[in-house]
MARZAVEX-65929 format. One record per residue: residue number from 1; residue in three letters; x, y, z of N, C-alpha, C in turn. Coordinates in steps of 0.1 Angstrom, whole numbers, always signed. Last residue first. Example, Ala and Ser with C-alpha at 12.3 -4.5 7.8 and 13.67 -1.06 7.14 Angstrom:
BEGIN
{resi:2, resn:SER, n.x:+128, n.y:-22, n.z:+71, ca.x:+137, ca.y:-11, ca.z:+71, c.x:+129, c.y:+0, c.z:+79} $
{resi:1, resn:ALA, n.x:+132, n.y:-57, n.z:+78, ca.x:+123, ca.y:-45, ca.z:+78, c.x:+132, c.y:-33, c.z:+78} $
This chain:
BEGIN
{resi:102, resn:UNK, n.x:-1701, n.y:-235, n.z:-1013, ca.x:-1710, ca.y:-244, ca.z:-1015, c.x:-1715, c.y:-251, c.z:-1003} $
{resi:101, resn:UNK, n.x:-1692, n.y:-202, n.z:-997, ca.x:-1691, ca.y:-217, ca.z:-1002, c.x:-1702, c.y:-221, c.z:-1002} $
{resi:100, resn:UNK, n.x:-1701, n.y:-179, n.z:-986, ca.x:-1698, ca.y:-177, ca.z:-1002, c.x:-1697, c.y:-194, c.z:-1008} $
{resi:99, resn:UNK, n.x:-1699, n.y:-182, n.z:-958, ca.x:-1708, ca.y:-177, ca.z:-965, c.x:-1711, c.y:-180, c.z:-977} $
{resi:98, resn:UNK, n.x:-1672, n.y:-181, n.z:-948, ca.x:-1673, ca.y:-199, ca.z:-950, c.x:-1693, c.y:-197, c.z:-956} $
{resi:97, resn:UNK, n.x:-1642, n.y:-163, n.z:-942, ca.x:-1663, ca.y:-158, ca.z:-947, c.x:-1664, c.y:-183, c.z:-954} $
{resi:96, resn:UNK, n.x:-1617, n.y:-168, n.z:-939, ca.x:-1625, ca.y:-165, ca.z:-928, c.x:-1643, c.y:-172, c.z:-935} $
{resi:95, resn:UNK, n.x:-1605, n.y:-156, n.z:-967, ca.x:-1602, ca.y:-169, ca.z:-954, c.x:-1613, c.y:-176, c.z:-944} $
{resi:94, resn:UNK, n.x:-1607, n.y:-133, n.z:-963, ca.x:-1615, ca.y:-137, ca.z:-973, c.x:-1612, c.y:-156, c.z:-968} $
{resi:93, resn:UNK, n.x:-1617, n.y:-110, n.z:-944, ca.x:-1608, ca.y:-118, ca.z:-946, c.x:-1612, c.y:-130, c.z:-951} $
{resi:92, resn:UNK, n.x:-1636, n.y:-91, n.z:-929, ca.x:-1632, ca.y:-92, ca.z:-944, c.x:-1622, c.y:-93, c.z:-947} $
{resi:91, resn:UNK, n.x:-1656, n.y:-95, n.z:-900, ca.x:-1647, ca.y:-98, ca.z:-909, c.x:-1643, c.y:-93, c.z:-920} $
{resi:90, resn:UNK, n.x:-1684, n.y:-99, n.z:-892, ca.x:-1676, ca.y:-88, ca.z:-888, c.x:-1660, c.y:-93, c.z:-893} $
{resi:89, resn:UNK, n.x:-1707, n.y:-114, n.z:-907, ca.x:-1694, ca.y:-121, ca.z:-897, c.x:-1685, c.y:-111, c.z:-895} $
{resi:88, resn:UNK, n.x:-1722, n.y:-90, n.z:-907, ca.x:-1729, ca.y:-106, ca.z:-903, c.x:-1719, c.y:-116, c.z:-902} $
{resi:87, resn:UNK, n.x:-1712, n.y:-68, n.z:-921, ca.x:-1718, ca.y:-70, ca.z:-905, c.x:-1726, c.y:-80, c.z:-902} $
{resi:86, resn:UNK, n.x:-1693, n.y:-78, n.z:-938, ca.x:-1687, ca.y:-73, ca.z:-926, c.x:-1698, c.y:-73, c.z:-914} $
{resi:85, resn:UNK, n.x:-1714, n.y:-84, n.z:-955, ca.x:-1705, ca.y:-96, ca.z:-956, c.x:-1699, c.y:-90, c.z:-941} $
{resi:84, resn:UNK, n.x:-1725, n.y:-57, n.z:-961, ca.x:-1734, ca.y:-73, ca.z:-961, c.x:-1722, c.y:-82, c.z:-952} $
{resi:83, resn:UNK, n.x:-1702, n.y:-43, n.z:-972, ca.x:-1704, ca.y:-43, ca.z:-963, c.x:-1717, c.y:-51, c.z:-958} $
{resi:82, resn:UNK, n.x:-1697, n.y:-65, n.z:-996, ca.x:-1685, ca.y:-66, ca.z:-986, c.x:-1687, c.y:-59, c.z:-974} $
{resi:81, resn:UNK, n.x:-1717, n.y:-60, n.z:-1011, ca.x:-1714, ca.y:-74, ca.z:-1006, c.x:-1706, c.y:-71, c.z:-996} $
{resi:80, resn:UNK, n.x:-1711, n.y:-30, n.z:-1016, ca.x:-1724, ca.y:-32, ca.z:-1014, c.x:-1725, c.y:-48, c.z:-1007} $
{resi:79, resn:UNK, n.x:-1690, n.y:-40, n.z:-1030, ca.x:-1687, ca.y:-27, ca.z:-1020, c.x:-1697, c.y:-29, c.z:-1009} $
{resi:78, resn:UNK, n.x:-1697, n.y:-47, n.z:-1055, ca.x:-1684, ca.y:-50, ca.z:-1043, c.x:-1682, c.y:-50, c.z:-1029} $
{resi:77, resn:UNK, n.x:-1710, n.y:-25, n.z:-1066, ca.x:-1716, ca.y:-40, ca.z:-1057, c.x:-1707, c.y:-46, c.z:-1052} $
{resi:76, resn:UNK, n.x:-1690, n.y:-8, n.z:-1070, ca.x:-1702, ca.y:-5, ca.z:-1059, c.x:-1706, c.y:-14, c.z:-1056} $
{resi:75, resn:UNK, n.x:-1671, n.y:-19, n.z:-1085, ca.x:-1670, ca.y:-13, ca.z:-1071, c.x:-1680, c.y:-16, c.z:-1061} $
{resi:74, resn:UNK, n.x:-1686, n.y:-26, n.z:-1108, ca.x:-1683, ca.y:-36, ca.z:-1099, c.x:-1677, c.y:-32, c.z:-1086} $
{resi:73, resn:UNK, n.x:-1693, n.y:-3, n.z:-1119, ca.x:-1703, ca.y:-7, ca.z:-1114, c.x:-1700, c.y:-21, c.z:-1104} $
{resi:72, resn:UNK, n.x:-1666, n.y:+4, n.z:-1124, ca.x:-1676, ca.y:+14, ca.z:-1109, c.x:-1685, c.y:+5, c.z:-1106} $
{resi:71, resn:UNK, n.x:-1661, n.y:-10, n.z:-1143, ca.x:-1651, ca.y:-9, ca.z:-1125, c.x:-1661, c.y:-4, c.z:-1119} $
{resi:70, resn:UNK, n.x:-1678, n.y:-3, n.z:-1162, ca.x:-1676, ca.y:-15, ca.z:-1156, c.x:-1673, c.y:-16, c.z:-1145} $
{resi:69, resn:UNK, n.x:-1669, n.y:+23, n.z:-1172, ca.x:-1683, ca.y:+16, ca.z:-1163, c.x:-1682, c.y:+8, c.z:-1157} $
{resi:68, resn:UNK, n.x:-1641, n.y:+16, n.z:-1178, ca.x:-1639, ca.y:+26, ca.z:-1163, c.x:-1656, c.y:+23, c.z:-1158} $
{resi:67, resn:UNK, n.x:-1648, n.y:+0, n.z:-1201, ca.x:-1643, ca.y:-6, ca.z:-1188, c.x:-1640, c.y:+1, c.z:-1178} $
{resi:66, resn:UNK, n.x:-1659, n.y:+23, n.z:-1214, ca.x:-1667, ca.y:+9, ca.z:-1214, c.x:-1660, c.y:+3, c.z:-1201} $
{resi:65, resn:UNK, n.x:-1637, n.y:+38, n.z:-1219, ca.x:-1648, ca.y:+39, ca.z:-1211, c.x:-1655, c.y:+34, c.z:-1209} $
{resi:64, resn:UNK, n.x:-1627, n.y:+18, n.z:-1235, ca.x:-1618, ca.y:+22, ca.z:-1224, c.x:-1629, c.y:+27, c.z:-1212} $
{resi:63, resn:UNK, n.x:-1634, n.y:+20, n.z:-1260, ca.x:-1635, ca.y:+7, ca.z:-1250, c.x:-1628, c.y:+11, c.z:-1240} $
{resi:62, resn:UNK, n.x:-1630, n.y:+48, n.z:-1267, ca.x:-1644, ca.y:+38, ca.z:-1265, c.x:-1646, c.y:+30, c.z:-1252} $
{resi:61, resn:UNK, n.x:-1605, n.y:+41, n.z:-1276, ca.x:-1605, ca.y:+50, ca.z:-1258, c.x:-1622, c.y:+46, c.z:-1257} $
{resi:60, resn:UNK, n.x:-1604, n.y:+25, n.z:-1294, ca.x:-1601, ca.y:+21, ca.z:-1275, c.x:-1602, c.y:+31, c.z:-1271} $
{resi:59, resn:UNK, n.x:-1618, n.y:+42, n.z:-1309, ca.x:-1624, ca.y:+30, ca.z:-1309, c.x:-1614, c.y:+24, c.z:-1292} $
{resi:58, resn:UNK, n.x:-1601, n.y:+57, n.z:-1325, ca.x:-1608, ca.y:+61, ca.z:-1310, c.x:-1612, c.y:+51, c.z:-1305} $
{resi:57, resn:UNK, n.x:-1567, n.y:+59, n.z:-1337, ca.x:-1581, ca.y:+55, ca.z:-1337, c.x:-1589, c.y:+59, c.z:-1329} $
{resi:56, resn:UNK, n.x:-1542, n.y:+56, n.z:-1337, ca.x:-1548, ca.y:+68, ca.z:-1348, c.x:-1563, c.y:+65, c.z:-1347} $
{resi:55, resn:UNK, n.x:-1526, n.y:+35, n.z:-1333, ca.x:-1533, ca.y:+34, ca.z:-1347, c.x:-1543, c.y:+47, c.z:-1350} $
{resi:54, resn:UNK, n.x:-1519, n.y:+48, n.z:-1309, ca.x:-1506, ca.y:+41, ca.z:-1315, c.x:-1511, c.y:+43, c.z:-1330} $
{resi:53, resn:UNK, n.x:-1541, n.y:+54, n.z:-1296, ca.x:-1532, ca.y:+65, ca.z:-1296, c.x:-1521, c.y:+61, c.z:-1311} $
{resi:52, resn:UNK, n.x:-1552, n.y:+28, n.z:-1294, ca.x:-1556, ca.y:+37, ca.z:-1294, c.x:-1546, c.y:+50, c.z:-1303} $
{resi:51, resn:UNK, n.x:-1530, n.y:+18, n.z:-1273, ca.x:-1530, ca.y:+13, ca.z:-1289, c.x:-1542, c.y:+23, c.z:-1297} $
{resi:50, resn:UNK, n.x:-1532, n.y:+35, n.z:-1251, ca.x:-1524, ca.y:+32, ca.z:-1257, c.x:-1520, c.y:+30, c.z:-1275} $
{resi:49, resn:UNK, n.x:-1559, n.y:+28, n.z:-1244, ca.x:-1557, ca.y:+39, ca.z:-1246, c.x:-1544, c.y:+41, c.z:-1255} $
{resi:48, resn:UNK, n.x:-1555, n.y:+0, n.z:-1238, ca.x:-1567, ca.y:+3, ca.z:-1249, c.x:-1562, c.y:+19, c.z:-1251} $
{resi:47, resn:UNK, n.x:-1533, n.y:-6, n.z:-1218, ca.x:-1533, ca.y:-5, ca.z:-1231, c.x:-1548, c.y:+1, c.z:-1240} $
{resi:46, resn:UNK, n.x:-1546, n.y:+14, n.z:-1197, ca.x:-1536, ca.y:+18, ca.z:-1205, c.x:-1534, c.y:+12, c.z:-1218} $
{resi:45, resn:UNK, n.x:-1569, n.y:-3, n.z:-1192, ca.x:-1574, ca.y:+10, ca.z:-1201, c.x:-1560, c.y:+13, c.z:-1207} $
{resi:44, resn:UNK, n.x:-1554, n.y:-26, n.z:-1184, ca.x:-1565, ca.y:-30, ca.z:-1194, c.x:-1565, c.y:-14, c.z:-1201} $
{resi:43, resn:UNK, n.x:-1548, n.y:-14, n.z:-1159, ca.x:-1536, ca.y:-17, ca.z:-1166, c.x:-1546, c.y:-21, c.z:-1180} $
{resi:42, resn:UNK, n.x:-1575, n.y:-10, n.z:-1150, ca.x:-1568, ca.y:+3, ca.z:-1152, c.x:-1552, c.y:-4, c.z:-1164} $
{resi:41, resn:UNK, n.x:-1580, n.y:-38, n.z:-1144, ca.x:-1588, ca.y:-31, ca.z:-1152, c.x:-1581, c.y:-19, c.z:-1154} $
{resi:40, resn:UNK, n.x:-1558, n.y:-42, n.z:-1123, ca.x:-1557, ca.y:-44, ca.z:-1137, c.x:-1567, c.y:-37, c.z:-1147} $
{resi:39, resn:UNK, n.x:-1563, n.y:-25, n.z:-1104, ca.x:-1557, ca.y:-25, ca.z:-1108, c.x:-1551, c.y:-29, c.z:-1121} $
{resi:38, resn:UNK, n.x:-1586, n.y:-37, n.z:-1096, ca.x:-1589, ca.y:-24, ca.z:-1101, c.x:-1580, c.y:-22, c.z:-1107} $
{resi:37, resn:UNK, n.x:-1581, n.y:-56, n.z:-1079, ca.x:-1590, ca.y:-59, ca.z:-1097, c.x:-1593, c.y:-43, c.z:-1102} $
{resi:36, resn:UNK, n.x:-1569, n.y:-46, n.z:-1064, ca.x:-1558, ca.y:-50, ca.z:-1073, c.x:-1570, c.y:-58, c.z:-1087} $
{resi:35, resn:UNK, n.x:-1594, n.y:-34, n.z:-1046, ca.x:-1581, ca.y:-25, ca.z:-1052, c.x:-1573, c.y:-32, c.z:-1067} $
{resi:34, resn:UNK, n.x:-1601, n.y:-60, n.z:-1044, ca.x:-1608, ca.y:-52, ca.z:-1050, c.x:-1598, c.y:-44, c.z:-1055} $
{resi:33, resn:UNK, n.x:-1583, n.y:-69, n.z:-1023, ca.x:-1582, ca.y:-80, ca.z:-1032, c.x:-1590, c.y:-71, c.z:-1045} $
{resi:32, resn:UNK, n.x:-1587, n.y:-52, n.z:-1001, ca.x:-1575, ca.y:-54, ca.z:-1012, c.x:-1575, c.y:-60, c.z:-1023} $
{resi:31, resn:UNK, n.x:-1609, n.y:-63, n.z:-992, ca.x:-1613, ca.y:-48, ca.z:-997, c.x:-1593, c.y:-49, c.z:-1007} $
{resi:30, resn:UNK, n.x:-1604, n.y:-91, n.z:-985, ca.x:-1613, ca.y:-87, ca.z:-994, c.x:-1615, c.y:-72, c.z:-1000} $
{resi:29, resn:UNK, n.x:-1573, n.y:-102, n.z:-977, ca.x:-1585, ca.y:-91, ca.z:-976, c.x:-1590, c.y:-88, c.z:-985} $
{resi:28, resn:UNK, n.x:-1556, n.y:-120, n.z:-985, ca.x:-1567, ca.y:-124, ca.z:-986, c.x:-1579, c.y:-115, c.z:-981} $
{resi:27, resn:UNK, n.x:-1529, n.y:-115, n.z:-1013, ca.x:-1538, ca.y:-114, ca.z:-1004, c.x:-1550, c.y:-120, c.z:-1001} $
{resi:26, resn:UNK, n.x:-1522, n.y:-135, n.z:-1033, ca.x:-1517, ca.y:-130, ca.z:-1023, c.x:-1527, c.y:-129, c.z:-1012} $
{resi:25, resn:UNK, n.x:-1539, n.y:-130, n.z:-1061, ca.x:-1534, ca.y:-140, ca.z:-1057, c.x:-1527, c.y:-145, c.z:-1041} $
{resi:24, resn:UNK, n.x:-1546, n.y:-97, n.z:-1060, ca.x:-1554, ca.y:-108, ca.z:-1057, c.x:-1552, c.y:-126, c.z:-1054} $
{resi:23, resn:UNK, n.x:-1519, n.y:-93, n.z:-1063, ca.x:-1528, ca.y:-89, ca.z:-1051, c.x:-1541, c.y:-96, c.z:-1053} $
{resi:22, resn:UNK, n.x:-1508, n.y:-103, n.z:-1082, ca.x:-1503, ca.y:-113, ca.z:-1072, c.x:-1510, c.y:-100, c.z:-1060} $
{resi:21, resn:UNK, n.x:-1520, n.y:-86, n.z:-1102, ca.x:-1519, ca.y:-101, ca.z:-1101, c.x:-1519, c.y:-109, c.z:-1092} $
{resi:20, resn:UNK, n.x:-1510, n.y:-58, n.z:-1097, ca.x:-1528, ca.y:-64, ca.z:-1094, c.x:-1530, c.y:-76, c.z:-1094} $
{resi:19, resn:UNK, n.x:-1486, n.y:-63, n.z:-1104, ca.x:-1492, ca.y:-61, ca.z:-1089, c.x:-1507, c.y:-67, c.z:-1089} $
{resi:18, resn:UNK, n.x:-1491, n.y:-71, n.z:-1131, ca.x:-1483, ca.y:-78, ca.z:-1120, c.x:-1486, c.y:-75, c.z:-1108} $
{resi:17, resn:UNK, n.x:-1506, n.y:-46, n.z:-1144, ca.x:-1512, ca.y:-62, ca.z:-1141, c.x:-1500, c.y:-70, c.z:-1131} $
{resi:16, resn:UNK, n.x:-1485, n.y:-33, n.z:-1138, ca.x:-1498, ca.y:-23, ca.z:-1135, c.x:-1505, c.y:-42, c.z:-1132} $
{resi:15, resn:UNK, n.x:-1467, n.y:-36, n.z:-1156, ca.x:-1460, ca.y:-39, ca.z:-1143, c.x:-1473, c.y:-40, c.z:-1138} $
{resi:14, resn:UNK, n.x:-1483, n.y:-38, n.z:-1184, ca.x:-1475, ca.y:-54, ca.z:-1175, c.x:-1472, c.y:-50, c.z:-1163} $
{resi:13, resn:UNK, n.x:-1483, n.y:-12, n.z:-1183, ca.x:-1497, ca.y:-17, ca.z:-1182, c.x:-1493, c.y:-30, c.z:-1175} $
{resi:12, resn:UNK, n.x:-1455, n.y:+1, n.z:-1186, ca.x:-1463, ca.y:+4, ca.z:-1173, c.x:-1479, c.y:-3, c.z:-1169} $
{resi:11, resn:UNK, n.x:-1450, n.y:-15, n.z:-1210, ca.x:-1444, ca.y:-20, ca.z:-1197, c.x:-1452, c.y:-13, c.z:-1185} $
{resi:10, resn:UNK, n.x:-1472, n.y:+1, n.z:-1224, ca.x:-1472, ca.y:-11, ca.z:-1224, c.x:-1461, c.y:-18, c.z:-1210} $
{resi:9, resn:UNK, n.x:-1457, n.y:+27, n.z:-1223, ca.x:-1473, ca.y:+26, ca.z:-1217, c.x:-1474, c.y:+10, c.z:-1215} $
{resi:8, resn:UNK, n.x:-1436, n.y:+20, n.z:-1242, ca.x:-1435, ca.y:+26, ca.z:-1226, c.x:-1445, c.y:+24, c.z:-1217} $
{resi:7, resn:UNK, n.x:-1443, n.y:+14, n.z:-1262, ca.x:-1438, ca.y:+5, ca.z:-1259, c.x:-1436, c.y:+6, c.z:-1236} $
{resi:6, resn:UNK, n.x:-1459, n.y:+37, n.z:-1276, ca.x:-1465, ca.y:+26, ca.z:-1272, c.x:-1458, c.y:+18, c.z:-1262} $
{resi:5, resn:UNK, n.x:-1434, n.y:+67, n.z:-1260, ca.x:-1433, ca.y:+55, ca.z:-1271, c.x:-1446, c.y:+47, c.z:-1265} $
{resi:4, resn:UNK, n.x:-1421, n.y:+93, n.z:-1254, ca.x:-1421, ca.y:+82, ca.z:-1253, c.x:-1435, c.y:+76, c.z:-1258} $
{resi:3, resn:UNK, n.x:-1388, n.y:+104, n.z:-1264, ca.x:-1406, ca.y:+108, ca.z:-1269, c.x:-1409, c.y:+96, c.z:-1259} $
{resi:2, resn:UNK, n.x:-1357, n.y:+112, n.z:-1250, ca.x:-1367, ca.y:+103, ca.z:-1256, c.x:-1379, c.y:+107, c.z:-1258} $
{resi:1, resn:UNK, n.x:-1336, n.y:+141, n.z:-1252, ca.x:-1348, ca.y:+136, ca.z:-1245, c.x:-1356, c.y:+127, c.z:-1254} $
C-alpha cells in the first residue's frame, strides 16, 4: 500500500479548482456560481494545508484559517445580495439581473 504523498493532495486541489473553474465560467446561477468560489477557496486550503504538512510548518494551516474566514464572511454577504437580488427581480440567473451593470 502507497503512503500518500504532497503530490496526491495537490492533483485533488487542481481537479478541486477545475470544477470550481468552469462553474463559475459556465454557469449562470448565481447561488452556483457561489458554490464553485467555494470550491476553489477549499482547493486553496488543500494546498496550504498540504505544503504545510510537506515543510513541517503551521504557518498554512494559519493561512488556511484565514481563508475558511474569508469564505464565510463572503458566503454570508453573498448570500445577503443574492436574497436582495431574488426579491426585487425574483430571479438568480445571473443573465437576467441588468441591477449590477453600469
Amino acid at each position: 500500500m502507497h503512503p500518500i504523498t504532497t503530490t496526491h493532495y495537490l492533483i485533488l486541489s487542481a481537479a478541486l479548482l477545475a470544477i470550481g473553474a468552469v462553474g463559475v465560467l459556465i454557469r449562470r446561477n448565481i447561488i452556483i456560481m457561489l458554490m464553485s468560489i467555494e470550491l476553489i477557496l477549499n482547493a486553496v486550503n488543500i494546498n496550504l494545508i498540504a505544503f504545510s504538512r510537506h515543510y513541517q510548518d503551521v504557518i498554512g494551516q494559519v493561512f488556511a484559517i484565514f481563508v475558511i474566514t474569508v469564505a464565510v464572511a463572503e458566503a454570508a454577504v453573498g448570500l445577503g445580495i443574492l436574497i436582495a437580488l431574488f426579491r426585487n427581480k425574483a430571479t438568480v440567473q445571473a443573465d437576467e439581473v441588468e441591477i449590477l451593470k453600469w
